[in-house]
C-alpha positions in Angstrom: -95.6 212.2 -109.8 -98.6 210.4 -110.9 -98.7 206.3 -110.9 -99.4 204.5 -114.1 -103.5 203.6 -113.7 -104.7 200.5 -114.7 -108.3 199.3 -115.0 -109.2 195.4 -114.5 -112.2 193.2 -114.7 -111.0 190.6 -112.6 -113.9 188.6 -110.1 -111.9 188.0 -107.5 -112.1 189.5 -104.0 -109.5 192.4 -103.7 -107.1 191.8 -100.7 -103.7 193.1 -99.4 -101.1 191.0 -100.8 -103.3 189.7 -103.0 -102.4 189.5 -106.7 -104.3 190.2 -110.2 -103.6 189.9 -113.5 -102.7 192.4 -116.5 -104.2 191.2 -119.8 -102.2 190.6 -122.8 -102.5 193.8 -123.8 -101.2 195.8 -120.9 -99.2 193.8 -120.2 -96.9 195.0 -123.1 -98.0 198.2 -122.4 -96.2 197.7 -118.8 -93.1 196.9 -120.8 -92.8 199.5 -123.3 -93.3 201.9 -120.4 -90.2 199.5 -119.3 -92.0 198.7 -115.5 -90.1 195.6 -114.6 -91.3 193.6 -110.6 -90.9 196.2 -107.6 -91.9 199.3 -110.1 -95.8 201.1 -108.3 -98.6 201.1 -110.3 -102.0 201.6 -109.4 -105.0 199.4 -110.4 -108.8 199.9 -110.2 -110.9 196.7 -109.8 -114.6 196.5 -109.8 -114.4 197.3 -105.6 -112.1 200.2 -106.5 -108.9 201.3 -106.8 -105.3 199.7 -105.2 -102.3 200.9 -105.0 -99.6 197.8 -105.6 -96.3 196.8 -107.7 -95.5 194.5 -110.4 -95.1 191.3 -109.2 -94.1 190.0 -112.4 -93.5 191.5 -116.0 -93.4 188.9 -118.8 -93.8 189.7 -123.1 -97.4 189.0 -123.0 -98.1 188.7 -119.3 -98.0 190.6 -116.0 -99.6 190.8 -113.0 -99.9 193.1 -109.4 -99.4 192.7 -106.1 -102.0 194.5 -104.3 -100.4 197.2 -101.6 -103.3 199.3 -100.2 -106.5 200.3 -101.5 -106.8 204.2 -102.2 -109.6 206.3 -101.5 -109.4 209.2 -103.5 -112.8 211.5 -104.5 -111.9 211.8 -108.1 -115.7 211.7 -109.4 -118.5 214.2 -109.9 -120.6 214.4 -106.7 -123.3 214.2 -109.1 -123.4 212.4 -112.5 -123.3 213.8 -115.8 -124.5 212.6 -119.1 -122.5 214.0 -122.4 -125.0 213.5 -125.4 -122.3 213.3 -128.1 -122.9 214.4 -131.4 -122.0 211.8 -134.4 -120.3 213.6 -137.2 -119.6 212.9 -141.0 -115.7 212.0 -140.5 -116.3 209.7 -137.4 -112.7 210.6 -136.6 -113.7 213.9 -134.9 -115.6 211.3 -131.9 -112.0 209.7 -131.5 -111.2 213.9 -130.6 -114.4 214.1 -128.3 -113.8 211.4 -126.2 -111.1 211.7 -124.6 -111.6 215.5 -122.9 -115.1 215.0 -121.9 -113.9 211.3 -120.1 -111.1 213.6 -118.4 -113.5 215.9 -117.3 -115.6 213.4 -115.8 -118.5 212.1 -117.7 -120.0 209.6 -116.5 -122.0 208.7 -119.2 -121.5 209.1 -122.9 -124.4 209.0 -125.1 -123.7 209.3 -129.1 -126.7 210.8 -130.8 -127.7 211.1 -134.5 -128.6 214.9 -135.5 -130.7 215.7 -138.6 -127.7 217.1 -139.8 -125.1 213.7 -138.7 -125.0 212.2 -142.2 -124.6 209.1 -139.9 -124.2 205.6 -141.2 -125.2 203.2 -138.7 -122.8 200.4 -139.7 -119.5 201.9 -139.7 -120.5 204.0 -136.4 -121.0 200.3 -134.9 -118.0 198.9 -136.3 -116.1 201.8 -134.0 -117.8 201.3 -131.1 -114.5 198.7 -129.8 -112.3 201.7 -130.6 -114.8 204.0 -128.9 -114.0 201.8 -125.8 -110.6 201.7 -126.1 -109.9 205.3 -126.4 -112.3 206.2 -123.1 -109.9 202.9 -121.2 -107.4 205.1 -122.4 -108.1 208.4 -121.3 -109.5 207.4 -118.0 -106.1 205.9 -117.3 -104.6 209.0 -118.4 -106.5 210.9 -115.8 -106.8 208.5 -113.0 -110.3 208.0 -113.0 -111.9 205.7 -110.7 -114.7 204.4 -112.6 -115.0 204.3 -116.8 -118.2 205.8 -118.6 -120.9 203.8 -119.9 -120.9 204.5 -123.6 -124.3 204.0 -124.9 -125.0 202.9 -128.4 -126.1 205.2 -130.7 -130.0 207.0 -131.1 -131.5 209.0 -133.2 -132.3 212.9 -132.3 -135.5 212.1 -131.0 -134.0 210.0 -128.1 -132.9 213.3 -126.6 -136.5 214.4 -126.1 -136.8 211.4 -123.9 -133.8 212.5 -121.5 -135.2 212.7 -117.7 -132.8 214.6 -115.6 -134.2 218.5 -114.3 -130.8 219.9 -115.8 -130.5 219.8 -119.0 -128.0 222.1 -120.9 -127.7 222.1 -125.1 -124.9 224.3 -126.6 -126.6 226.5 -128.8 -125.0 228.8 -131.2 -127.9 231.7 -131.8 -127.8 234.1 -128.7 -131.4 233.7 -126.3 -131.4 236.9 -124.7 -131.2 236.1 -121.3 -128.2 234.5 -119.1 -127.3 231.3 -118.9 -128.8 229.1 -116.4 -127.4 228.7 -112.8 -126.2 225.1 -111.7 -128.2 223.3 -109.3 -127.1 220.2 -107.4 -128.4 216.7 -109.2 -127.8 215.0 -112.4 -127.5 216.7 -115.4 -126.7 216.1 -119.1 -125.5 218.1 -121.8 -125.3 218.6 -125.5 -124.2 220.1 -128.5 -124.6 219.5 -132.3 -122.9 218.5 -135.3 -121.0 220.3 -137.8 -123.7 222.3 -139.9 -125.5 222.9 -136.1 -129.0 222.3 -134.7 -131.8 223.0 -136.9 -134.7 225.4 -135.8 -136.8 222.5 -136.3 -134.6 220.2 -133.3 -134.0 223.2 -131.1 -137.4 224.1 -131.2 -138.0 220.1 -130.3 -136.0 220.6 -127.3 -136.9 223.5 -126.1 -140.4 222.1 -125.4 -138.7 219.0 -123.8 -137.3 221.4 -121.5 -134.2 221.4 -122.7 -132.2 224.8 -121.8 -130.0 226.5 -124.7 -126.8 228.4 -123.3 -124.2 229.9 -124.6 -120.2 229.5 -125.1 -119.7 233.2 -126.2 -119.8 235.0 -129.4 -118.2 232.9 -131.5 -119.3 229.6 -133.0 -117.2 226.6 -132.1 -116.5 223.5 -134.4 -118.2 220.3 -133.7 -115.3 219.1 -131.6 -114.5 221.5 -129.6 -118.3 222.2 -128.1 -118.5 219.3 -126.0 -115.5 220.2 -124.0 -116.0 223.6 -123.8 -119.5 223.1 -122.5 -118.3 220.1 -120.0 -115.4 222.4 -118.9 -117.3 225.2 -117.8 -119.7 223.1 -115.6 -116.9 221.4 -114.4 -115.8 224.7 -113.6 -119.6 225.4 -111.2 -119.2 222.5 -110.1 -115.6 221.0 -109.3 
């Protein structure tokens, strides 16, 4: 059974027997999952990730008693970007996030399509809850390290993007397989609702972008990211 996972800032040299704080907020979030002192939980500090027990458990404050650090491989070999796309009801990115932070993005990228209908003040104004959600998740899965969330870009951002592999979800078959996975960085992306225009895909086919497929049928905004993530999750545990 899996330890409850949570991820601190705190400066101070890690150390057995040491102890660290829980902020105000998890610290209520230790007691409505009704952890009291002696209960295991794990921790991950800037130097990595502990295994300890709750020292003490108070309304608004708590804190650990570092056991053992824990060396677990729970991250890509190699990292992967996820260019996210921003869509109408900004609702559906609170539905992206959290698979593609299970799956193990390392960086999140949130990027304005022709066809985004974005509206660059209330996509700020959600960036906290952005954060929040990808804590969360990360939690959830045990991850050992949280994605960078960038801030928003336009389309043409993506033209810019460096890495040898990179993969866009494209809903009009090419013709030809999709490509093998090669070992190195890579990043990925798909489009909003509406799709990628033959104007953008033409854009990123010439910035070497690679279009591949998810099968016959054409996925909703929400679901491509995953599914895309997923299956090179799947090449490449």
């Amino acid at each position: 059974m899996s330890l409850p996972r949570f991820f601190l800032a705190t400066p101070e040299p890690a150390a057995e027997g040491g102890l660290v704080r829980l902020d105000a907020g998890q610290a209520r979030h230790l007691r409505a999952l009704r952890l009291g002192p002696g209960a295991a939980v794990e921790v991950v500090l800037p130097s990595g990730a502990w295994l300890g027990d709750v020292a003490e458990a108070g309304r608004d404050a708590a804190s650990i008693r570092l056991a053992r650090p824990l060396d677990e491989p729970r991250e890509a070999a190699d990292p992967i970007t996820v260019w996210l796309p921003l869509t109408a009801q900004l609702s559906l990115v609170d539905d992206m996030l959290p698979p593609v932070v299970e799956l193990g993005a390392a960086e999140i990228r949130l990027v304005a399509w022709s066809r985004s209908e974005d509206d660059p003040r209330r996509t700020l104004a959600r960036m906290e809850r952005w954060q929040r959600i990808i804590q969360g998740a990360c939690e959830q899965s045990h991850r050992n390290r949280i994605p960078v969330l960038a801030p928003p870009v336009p389309f043409r951002a993506l033209l810019d993007a460096s890495p040898a592999q990179r993969w866009v979800a494209y809903e009009v078959p090419a013709g030809t397989p999709n490509p093998g996975l090669g070992p190195g960085p890579i990043e990925i992306a798909s489009g909003p609702e509406g799709g990628i225009s033959d104007a953008e895909i033409g854009a990123l086919k010439s910035a070497g972008w690679i279009p591949v497929s998810l099968g016959g049928s054409v996925l909703r905004a929400v679901t491509c990211p995953t599914a895309l993530l997923g299956a090179l999750r799947f090449l490449r545990p």
